[in-house]
Each structure stands twice: as C-alpha cells, then as structure tokens.
C-alpha positions, 0 to 999 in steps of 0.5 A: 393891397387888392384884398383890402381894396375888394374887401371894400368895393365887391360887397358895396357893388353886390349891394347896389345891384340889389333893390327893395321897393317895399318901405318895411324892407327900407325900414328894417335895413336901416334899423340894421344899420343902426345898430351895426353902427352901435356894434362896431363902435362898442368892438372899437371901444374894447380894442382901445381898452386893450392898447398897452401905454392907454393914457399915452395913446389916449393923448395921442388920439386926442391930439390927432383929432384935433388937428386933422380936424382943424385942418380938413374942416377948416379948410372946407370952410374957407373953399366952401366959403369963397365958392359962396361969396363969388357964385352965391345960390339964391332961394326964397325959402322962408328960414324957419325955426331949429328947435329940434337941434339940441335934440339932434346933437344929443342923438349924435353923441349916443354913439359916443356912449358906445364906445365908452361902453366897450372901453369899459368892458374891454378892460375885462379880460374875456376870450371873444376879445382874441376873435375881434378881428375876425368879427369886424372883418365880417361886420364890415362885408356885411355893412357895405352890403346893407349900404349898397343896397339902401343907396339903390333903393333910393332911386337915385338915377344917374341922370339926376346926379350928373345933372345937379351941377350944384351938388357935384360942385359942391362935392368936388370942393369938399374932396379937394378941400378935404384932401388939402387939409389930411395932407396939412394935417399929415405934415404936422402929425409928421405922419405919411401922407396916405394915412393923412388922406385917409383919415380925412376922407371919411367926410363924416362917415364915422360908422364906416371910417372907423372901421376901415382906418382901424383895420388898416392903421390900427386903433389909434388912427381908427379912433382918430378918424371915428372922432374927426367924423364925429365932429364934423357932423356935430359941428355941421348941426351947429353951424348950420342954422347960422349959415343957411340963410346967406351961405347955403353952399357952405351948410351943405358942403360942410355935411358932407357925407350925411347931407343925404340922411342925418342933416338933411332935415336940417337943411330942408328946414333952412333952405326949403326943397330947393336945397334937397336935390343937392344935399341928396347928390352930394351925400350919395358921390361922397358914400360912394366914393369914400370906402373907394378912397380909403381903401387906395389910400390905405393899400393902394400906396 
C-alpha cells in the first residue's frame, strides 16, 4: 500500500522543489510530456492486445465507460449547474467566435490513434512486450517528475490559489460531484467502491489515469478510466461555447483537470481574462490532488 502511495506522491514532490525560468527549458519538458503521453498509451494499447477473451473485455470497457461517465459527469453537470443558477458569476467579456474547436477536438483524438497503434502491434508476439511492467513503472516516476517540475515553473503562488475563492469553489463541486457519481457508477458496475472512486478521480487526466488504474487494477479498468478522461475533455470543447456566456461556472467546472492548459484558450475566449485565474487554480488543485486520490483509493483501502 505505501509503496504504491510514494511511488505517486515522492517524484511529483521531487519535482516540485525544482524550477526552470528559462522558456526553452519550459518548452522542452512539454514537448516531453507530449510524447510520454503517446508512449504510455501506445504501451497501453499492446497490453489490451494481449488479454485472453479480447472481444468479451473489450464490451466490457465499453460498458464501463459508459456508465461511469454518465455517472461522474452527469453529476458535475447537475452541481456545477445548481452552483451557477443560485451564485451566478457575472463578466462583461464579449463572447467571441470558436473556430478553432473542430481543430481542438481532432487533436484530442490523436491520442486515440495511439492506443490503436499499440493494440495493433501488440497483437505481434514480440519479447519487450514481457518487460511492459517494467517500463511503465519507469514512465511513470519519470512523468510525475516532469509534472512536478512544470507545476512549479508556473509560478503558481500559494497566495493565489488560497485566495481565488472561485476556483477552489468550483474544485470542491467537481471532487464532491465527481466522487458521488464513481460510487453510483460502482454500485451499478457491481464493483468495489475504491475502484469506482478510482476510476473517477482522474478528472480528465487521461495520461496519468490510465497509467495508475492500469498498474493498480489492470487494462480493463485502466482503459475504462483512459476513455472516461478522454470524454470529458471532448465533451468539455463541446459544451463549452454553449455554456460560457450564462453559466460560466459550469464550463470551467467541467474541465476539470485541463482547465490549466488544453482548454484554457477556450474558456479565455468565452469569458475573457477574468475567467484565467480561476481555471489556472482549478486545474493546478485537481493535478495535484488527483495521483494523491488514486493512489489511496487504489492502495490506501
């Protein structure tokens, strides 16, 4: 239990003691992160490749998805979405045009094409696939590294995020919301209530979530909670544009996790500058709480 714990919260630390002010140092760990992100899945797509009954578990991870996401965002919706009809935040941004989201959803499915690369060469019985334990262990103390370091390099003051009550308000719903959906997606799934709350609690981390569920619970579960992540960001570019002009704690509630980087544009072009503090908090609490919550729900139980 504690291994799996420390395994998670020593490198993310490690990594948060650590800063670069230089932007071409910035620039080249998110290029790294990037293609981990493509390494991890495309490991992930082999493993899948390699469970015996494939068409029996692949209904099964379809199955899954589905309902922990209706679930887990379907509840965010309805708290987010009573949190804004009772304490509405109001802006005068000017909502412009989204243009650019048929491109942003294209670029969230590249890591789909991923997976299916690696389910495609994982059906070839080659050797390094005995070794793919191994190697996500590595992966994964060398990502949470890279993910501590960015966090600190965005000068991300303590100050700020215990003062942006909007933020943290909208955090505490997602979690809450989130956690209340993985223990109704638990119950029908008939499964445990940790893993339930496991699978939930990637809020839209998919290159982290799929990782942890999948060393913890094995690829069924990890592909379950990679394509739920993967929903909500999509489903998040969508909704977005519609909801921004009235219920903006809503659009940002429902990125969750990604609020700090992939649909951050997004919201900025919504709801103006106003809405970037917020969206910055929120998405820095949930990357850095959420390895802490899988890890205790998957060993700490």
């Amino acid at each position: 239990m504690y291994f799996g714990i420390l395994i998670a919260l020593v490198p993310l630390c490690i990594g948060y003691l650590i800063k670069f002010k230089q932007e071409k140092w910035l620039a080249k760990i998110n290029q790294i992160l990037s293609w981990m992100v493509y390494f991890i899945l495309f490991i992930m797509g082999s493993e899948l490749a390699q469970l015996d009954d494939l068409t029996t578990n692949l209904q099964h991870i379809l199955f899954y998805t589905a309902i922990i996401f209706v679930c887990t965002f379907g509840s965010n919706f309805i708290f987010l979405m009573l949190f804004d009809l009772f304490l509405p935040w109001r802006t005068s941004h000017t909502k412009q045009s989204y243009d650019s989201r048929f491109k942003m959803i294209l670029e969230s499915l590249r890591v789909c094409i991923a997976l299916i690369l690696g389910f495609i060469v994982g059906l070839f019985p080659l050797f390094i696939w005995q070794y793919s334990e191994n190697i996500i262990q590595v992966v994964l103390v060398f990502l949470l590294l890279l993910i501590g370091i960015s966090l600190r390099s965005n000068n991300i003051s303590l100050k700020q995020i215990l003062l942006n009550k909007v933020g943290i308000a909208t955090t505490l719903i997602v979690i809450i919301s989130t956690f209340l959906g993985g223990i109704i997606a638990a119950l029908i799934l008939h499964l445990p209530l940790p893993v339930g709350l496991g699978m939930s609690s990637g809020f839209g981390w998919y290159s982290l979530s799929v990782i942890l569920m999948t060393k913890a619970q094995g690829p069924i579960i990890g592909s379950a909670t990679f394509l739920n992540d993967i929903l909500r960001e999509l489903c998040a570019i969508i909704v977005i544009p519609s909801l921004i002009g009235r219920y903006k704690l809503t659009a940002l509630g429902l990125c969750g996790a990604t609020s700090m980087d992939f649909t951050l544009p997004i919201l900025q072009k919504g709801a103006g500058i106003t809405i970037v503090p917020p969206a910055i908090v929120q998405g820095f609490l949930l990357t850095l709480l959420m390895p802490i919550f899988m890890t205790l729900f998957n060993y700490g139980f």
